[in-house]
C-alpha positions as CSV (number, residue, x, y, z in Angstrom):
1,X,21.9,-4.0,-7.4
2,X,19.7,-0.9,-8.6
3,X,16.5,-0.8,-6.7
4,X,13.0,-1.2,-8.9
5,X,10.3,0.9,-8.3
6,X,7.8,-2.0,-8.8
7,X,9.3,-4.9,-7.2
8,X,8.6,-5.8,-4.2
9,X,10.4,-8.8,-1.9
10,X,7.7,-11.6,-0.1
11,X,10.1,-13.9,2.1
12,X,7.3,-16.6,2.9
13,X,8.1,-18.0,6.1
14,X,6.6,-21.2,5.2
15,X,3.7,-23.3,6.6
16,X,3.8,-26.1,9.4
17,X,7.7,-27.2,8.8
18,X,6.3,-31.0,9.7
19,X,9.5,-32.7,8.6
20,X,11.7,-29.8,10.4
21,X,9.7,-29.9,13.6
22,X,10.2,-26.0,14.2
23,X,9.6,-23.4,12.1
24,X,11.9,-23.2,9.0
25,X,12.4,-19.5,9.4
26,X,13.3,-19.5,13.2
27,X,16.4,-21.4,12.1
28,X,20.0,-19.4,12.4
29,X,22.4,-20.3,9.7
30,X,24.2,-17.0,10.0
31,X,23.7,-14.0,12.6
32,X,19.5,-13.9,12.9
33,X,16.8,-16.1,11.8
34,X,16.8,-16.8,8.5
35,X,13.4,-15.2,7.7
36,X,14.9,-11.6,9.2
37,X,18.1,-12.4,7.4
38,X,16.4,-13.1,3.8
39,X,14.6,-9.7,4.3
40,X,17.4,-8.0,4.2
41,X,19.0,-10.0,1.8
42,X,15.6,-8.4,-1.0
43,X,16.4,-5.0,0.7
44,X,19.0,-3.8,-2.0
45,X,16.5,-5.0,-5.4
46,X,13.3,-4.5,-4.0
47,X,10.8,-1.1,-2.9
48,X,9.3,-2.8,-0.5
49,X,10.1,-6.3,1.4
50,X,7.3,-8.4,3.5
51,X,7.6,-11.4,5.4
52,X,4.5,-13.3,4.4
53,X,3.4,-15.7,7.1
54,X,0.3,-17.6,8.2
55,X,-1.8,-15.6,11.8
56,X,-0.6,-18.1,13.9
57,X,3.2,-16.6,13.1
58,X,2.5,-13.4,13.6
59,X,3.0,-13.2,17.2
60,X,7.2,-14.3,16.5
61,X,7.8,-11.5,14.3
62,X,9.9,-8.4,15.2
63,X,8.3,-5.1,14.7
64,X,10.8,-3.8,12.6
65,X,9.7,-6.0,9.8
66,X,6.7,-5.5,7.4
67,X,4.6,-8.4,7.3
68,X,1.5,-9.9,5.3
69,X,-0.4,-12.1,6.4
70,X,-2.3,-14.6,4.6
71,X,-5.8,-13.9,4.1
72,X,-8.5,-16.6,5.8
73,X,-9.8,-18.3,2.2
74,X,-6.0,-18.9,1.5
75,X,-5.8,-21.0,4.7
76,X,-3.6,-24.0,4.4
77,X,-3.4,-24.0,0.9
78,X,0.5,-23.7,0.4
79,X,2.7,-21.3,-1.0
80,X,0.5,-20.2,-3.2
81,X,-1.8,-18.5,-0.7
82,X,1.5,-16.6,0.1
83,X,1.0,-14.5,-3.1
84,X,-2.4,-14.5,-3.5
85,X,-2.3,-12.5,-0.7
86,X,0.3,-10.2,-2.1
87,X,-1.1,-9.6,-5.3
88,X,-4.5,-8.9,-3.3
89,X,-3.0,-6.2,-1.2
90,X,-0.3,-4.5,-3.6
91,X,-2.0,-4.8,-7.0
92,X,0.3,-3.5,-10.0
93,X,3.7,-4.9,-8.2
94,X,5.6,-7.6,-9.3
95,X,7.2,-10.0,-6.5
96,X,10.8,-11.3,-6.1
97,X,9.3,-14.4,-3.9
98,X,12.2,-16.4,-2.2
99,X,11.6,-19.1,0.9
100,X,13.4,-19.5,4.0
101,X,15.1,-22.9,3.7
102,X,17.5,-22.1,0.7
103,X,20.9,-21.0,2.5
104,X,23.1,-20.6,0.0
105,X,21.1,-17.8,-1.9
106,X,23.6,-15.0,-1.6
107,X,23.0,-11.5,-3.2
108,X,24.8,-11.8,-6.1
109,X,22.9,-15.4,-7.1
110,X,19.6,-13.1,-6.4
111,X,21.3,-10.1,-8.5
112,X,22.1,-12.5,-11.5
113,X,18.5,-14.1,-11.4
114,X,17.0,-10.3,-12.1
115,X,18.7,-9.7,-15.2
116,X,17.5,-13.3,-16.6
117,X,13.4,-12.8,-16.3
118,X,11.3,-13.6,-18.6
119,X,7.2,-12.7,-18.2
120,X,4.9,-13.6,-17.4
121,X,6.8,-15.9,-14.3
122,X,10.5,-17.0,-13.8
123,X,12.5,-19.2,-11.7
124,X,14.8,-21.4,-11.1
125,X,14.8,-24.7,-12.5
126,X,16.7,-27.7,-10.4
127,X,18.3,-30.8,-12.0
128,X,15.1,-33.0,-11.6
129,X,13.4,-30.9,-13.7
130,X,11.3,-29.2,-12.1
131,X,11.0,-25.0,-11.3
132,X,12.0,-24.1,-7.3
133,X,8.7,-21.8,-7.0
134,X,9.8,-20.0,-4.1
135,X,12.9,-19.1,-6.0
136,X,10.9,-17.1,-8.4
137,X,9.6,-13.7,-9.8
138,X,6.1,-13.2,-10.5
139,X,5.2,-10.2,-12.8
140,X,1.9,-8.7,-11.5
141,X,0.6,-10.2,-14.8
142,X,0.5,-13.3,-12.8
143,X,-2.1,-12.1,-10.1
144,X,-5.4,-12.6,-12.4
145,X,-4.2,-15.9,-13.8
146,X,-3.3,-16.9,-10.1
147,X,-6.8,-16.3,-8.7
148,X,-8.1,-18.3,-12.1
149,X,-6.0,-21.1,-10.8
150,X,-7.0,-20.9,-7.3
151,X,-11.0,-20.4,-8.4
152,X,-10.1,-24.4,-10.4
153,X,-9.6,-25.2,-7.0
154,X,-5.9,-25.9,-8.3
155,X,-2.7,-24.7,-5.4
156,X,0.3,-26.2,-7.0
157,X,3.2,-23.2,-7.8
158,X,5.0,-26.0,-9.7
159,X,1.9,-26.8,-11.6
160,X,1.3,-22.8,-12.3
161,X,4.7,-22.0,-13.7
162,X,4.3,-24.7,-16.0
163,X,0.9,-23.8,-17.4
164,X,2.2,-20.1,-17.7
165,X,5.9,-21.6,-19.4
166,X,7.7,-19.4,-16.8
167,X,10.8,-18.9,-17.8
168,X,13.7,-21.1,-16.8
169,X,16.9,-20.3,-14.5
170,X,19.7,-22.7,-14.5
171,X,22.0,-20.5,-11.5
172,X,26.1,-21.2,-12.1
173,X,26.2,-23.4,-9.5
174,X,23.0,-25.4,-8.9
175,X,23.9,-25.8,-4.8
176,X,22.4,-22.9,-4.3
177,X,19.1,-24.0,-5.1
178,X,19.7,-26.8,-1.3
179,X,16.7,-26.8,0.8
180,X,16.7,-27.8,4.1
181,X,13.6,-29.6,5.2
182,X,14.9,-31.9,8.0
183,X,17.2,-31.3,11.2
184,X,19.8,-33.2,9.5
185,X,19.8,-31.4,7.0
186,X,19.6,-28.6,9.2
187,X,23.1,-29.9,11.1
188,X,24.4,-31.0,8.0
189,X,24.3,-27.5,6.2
190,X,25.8,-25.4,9.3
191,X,28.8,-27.9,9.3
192,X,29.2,-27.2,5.6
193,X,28.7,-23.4,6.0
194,X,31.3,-23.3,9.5
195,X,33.8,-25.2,7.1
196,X,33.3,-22.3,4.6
197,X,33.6,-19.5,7.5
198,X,36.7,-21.2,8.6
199,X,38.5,-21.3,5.0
């Protein structure tokens, strides 16, 4: 992948994790946590890659790794406030926006998705219909019609990349949009990933 001048990565680390228990992007599916490993999975497409987290994460983080922290009026809100922040401190980027509980995004699924965009939004788009908004890219065209959304007192991603017609993914194989929200899910996906590593 060639790197683009105007795309920077945002792995959001994710909110409370209730149904996981623990933080989502603490979990290990492969050599580090999944939040440090996604960071470097952007590193190759992107300028610039930020782990976007709430201030009560902050204190986990490794130093080597940018971070942006959601601003206060963004406070549990969801996702959302995860790029309202972005687009707040890097106006005139665009943002390759990918969560920490899909482990079977490789590089070349991510590589594949960035020759398919479509503006003013993409992303992928699952088998029940519906867009996987942190499996997306957001053209900086995005940020004023964002904060529009957010001033309707309106926080749904899913709801935003419909009103905006984002454009629609459909990856080769549509396992690698699995998220894991649950500690079975959790043990279930390192038993299929092992299986893989073994064959």
């Amino acid at each position: 992948m060639q790197i683009s001048k105007d795309l920077y990565g945002l792995v959001v680390c994710g909110g409370q994790s209730s149904r996981m228990g623990t933080d989502k992007s603490l979990l290990v599916y492969y050599d580090k946590p999944q939040r440090y490993y996604v960071s470097e999975m952007l590193r190759p497409s992107c300028e610039e890659v930020f782990l976007s987290c709430s201030s009560e994460q902050v204190t986990d983080l490794s130093a080597e790794y940018k971070v942006v922290i959601d601003f206060p009026e963004y406070h549990q809100i969801g996702p959302i406030a995860a790029l309202l922040t972005a687009f707040s401190t890097f106006p005139g980027k665009d943002f390759l926006v990918i969560g920490c509980d899909y482990p079977l995004i490789t590089t070349n699924v991510l590589s594949c998705f960035l020759e398919n965009l479509g503006k003013p939004a993409s992303a992928f788009f699952n088998h029940d219909n519906k867009y996987e908004p942190l499996l997306a890219w957001y053209s900086r065209d995005c940020a004023p019609l964002l904060k529009a959304f957010f001033n309707r007192n309106e926080f749904s991603l899913q709801h935003f990349l419909r009103s905006v017609e984002a454009q629609k993914y459909y990856p080769q194989d549509d396992k690698v949009m699995t998220s894991v929200d649950t500690p079975e899910a959790y043990q279930n996906m390192k038993l299929v990933l092992n299986q893989q590593n073994i064959k």
